[in-house]
C-alpha positions in Angstrom: 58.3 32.0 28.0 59.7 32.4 24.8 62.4 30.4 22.3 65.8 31.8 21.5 67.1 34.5 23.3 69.6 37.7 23.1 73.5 38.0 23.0 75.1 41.5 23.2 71.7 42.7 21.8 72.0 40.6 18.7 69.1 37.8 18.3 70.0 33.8 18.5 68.2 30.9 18.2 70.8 29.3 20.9 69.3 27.9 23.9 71.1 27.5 27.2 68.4 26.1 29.5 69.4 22.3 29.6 71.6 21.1 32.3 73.9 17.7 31.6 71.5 15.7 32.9 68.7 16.3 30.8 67.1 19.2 33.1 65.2 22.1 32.3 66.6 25.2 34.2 64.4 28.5 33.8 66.6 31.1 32.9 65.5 33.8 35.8 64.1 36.9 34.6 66.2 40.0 34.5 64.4 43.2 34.7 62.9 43.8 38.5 62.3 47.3 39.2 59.2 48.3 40.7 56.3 50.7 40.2 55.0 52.4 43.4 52.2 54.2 44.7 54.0 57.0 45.4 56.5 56.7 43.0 59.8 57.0 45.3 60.9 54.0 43.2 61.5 56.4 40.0 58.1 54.5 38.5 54.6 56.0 39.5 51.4 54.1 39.4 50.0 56.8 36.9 46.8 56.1 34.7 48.4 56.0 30.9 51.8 56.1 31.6 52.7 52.1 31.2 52.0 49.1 28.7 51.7 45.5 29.2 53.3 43.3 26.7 52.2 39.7 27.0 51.2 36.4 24.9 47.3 34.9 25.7 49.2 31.2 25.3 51.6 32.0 27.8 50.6 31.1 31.5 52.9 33.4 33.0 51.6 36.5 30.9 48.4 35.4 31.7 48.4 35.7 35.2 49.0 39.6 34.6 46.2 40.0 32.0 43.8 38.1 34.8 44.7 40.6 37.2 44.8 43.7 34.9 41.1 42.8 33.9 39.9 42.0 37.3 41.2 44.9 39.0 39.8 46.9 36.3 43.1 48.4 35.1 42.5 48.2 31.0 42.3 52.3 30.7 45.2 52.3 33.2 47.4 50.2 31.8 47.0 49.8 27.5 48.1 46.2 25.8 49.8 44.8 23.2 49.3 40.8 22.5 51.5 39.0 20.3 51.3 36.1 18.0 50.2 32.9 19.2 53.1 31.0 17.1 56.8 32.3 17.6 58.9 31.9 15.2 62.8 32.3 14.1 62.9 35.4 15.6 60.7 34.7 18.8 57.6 36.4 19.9 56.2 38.6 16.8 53.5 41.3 16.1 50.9 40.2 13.9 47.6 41.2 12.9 45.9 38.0 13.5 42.6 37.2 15.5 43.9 37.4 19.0 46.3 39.8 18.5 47.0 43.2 18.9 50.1 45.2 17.4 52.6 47.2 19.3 51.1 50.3 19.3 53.5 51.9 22.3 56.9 51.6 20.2 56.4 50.5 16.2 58.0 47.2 16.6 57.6 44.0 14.8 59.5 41.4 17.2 59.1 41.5 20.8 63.4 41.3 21.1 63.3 44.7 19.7 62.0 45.5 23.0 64.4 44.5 25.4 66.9 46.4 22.9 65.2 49.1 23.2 65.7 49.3 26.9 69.6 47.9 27.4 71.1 47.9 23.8 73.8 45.2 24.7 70.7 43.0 26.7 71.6 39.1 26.9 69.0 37.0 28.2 66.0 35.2 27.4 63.2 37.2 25.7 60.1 36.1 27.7 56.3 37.9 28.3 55.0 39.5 30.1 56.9 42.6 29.7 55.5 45.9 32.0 57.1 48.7 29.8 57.0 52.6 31.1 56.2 55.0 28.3 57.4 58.1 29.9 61.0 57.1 30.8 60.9 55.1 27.7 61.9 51.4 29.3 61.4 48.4 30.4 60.1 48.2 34.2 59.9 44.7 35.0 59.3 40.9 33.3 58.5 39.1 36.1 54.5 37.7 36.3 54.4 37.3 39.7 55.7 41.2 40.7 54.0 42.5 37.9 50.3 40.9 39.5 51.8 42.1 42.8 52.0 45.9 41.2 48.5 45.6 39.9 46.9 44.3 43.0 49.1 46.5 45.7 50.1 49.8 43.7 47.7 50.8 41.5 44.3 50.9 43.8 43.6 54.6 43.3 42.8 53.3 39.6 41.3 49.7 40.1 38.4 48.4 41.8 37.7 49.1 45.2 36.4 45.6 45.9 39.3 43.6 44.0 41.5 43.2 46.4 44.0 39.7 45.8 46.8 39.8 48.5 44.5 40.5 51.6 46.6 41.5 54.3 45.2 39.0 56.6 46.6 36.4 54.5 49.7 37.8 52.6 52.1 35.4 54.1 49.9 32.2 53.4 49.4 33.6 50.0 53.0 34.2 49.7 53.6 30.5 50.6 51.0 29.2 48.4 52.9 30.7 45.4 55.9 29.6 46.5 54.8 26.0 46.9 52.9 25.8 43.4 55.8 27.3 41.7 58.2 24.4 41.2 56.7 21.1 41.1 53.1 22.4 39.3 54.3 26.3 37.6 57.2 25.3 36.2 56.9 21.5 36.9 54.9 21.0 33.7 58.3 22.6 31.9 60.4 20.5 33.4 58.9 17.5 32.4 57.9 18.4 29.1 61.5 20.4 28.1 63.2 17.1 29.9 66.0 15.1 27.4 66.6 12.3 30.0 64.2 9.8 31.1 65.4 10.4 34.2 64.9 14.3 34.4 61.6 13.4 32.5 60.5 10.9 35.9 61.9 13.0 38.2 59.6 16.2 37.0 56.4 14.6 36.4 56.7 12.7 39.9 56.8 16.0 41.6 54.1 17.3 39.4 51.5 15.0 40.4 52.7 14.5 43.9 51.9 18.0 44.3 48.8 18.0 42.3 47.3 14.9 44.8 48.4 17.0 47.7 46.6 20.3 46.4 43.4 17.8 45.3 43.1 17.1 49.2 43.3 21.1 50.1 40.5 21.4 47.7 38.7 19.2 49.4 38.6 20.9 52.5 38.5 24.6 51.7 37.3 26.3 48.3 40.5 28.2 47.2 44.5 27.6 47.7 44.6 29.8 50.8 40.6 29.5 52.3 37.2 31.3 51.0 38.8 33.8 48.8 40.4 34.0 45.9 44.3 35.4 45.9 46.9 35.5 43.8 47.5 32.1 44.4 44.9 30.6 43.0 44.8 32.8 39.4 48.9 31.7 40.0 47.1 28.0 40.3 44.6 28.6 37.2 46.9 29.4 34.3 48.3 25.9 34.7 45.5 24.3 35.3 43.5 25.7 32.1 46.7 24.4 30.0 46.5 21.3 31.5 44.3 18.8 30.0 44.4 20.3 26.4 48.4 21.0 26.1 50.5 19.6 28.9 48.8 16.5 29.5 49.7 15.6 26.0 52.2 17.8 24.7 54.4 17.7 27.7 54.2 14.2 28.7 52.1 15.2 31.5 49.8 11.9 31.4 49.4 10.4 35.1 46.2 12.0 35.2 44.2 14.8 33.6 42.8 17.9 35.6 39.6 16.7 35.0 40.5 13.1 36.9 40.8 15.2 39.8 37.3 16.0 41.1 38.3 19.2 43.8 40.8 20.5 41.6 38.3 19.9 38.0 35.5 21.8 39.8 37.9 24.3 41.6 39.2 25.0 37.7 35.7 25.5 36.5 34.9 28.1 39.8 38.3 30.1 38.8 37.5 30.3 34.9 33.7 31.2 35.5 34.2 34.3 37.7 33.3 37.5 36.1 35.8 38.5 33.3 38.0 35.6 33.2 36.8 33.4 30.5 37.8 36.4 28.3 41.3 36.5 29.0 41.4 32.5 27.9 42.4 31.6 24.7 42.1 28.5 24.1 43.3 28.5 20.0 46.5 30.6 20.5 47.1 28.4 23.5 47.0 25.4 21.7 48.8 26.6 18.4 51.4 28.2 20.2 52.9 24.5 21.9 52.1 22.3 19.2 53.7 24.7 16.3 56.7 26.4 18.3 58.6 23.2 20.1 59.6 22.0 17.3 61.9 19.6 18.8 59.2 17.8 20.6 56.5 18.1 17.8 58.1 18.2 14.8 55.0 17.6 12.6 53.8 20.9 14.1 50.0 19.1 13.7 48.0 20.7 16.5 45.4 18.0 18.0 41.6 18.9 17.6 40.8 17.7 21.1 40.0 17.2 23.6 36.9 19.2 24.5 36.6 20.4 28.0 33.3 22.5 29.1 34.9 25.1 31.7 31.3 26.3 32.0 29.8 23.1 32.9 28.4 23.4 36.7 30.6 22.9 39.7 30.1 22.5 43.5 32.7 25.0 45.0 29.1 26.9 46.8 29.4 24.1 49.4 32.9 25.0 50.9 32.1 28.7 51.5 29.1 30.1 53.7 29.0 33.0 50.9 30.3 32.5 47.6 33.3 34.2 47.2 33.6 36.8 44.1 36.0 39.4 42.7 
């Protein structure tokens, strides 16, 4: 996620992501290599050797901060945060609350980056970014092989018991991703980022059909894929935890709030009070980051106060699972 983009490594605040009809196409992301256990890639899983750049608004970057802290990767792996606003020159390094500078390469604008790594780069400049200190480049900016990396490759450094793409159920996990991702994921974009009514109806139609068919899941078994959590569901939860306070409004998003939805309110609640998570949520650079960067769709750049949503108040997920799962 991220506004303007790069041309033959020069910055532009041009944006190609609108189709004639009003649609919001995600540019796909670019950089896809891989980081192995036994590094016949060209990228070892070392302890010290790579650096996760990401934004806590962002619900893509968030999904890799989740798993970096549950798999107990944060002497593995070091982080750098950027601001929570981005302005004419994107994501930037700041020394606000929240933030944390880029300590790896000096920089002040996350662009700089992807320079760094193809000098004539052209393409969005999004987070997270998994960059390799030794070879001195960018590995890979895509969320969901960068969780994938965490959970599969680097267990000689994580926690023994933390284990999110079970073998058991890797391909219902894989299908579980794949479902969420377009009508939920990147549904809320494509209604929100809409300039048709059309494209807008089309979107948020989608978005909640798929929200009322995950709402009856939930009502059956605890998580996306049965009694345990996956990738999937922290996939699921940085959505979710937008919801109500950003894309409800912000995007349009206004069928119904999470909350409305009693399995998937209480299944939110389970997700943000495991062990470890609620520190990896943000809610203030969240909520400055929508309100004061689309400027185009909130040009008063006023950010709202509310609402106010307890994500520790009690929930009933115990009742779907003879033992309550945990990571």
């Amino acid at each position: 996620m991220g506004l303007g983009m790069l041309v033959d490594g020069k910055w532009t605040n041009q944006e190609k992501d609108r189709s004639e009809e009003g649609k919001f196409n995600r540019t796909p992301t670019t950089f896809r290599n891989q980081v192995t256990r036994d590094g016949s890639s060209g990228f070892k899983a070392e302890p010290g050797r790579y650096h996760l750049y990401i934004s806590w608004a962002c619900p893509w970057a968030h999904r890799t901060a989740i798993l970096r802290k549950l798999k107990g990767l944060e002497e593995t792996i070091s982080l750098s945060v950027v601001d929570a606003e981005i302005i004419d020159n994107g994501w930037v390094f700041s020394d606000a609350p929240g933030c944390i500078p880029d300590t790896v390469n000096g920089t002040q604008y996350l662009w700089e980056i992807y320079v760094k790594a193809k000098s004539d780069y052209s393409g969005k400049v999004t987070v997270p970014v998994l960059w390799d200190k030794q070879t001195n480049t960018l590995v890979n900016n895509e969320s969901r092989q960068i969780i994938r990396m965490f959970d599969t490759e680097f267990v000689e450094f994580a926690r023994p018991d933390a284990d999110f793409w079970p073998t058991d159920l890797s391909s219902d996990i894989d299908a579980a991703i794949d479902a969420i991702y377009e009508p939920i994921n990147n549904g809320v974009y494509r209604s929100g980022f809409a300039t048709t009514q059309a494209a807008y109806e089309e979107a948020v139609s989608e978005l909640f059909e798929a929200l009322d068919y995950w709402e009856g899941v939930l009502g059956r078994q605890r998580y996306l894929c049965g009694d345990r959590i996956t990738e999937a569901d922290w996939c699921m939860f940085t959505t979710l935890l937008r919801f109500d306070s950003v894309y409800h409004g912000h995007f349009k998003c206004n069928l119904r709030r999470i909350v409305d939805y009693p399995h998937l309110w209480n299944y939110l609640k389970d997700l943000y009070q495991q062990p470890g998570v609620r520190e990896t949520c943000n809610l203030d650079h969240i909520k400055r980051h929508y309100y004061k960067s689309h400027n185009n769709i909130n040009p008063t750049r006023i950010v709202p106060k509310g609402p106010i949503i307890d994500f520790d108040a009690s929930h009933d997920r115990n009742r779907l699972t003879r033992t309550a799962a945990s990571v």
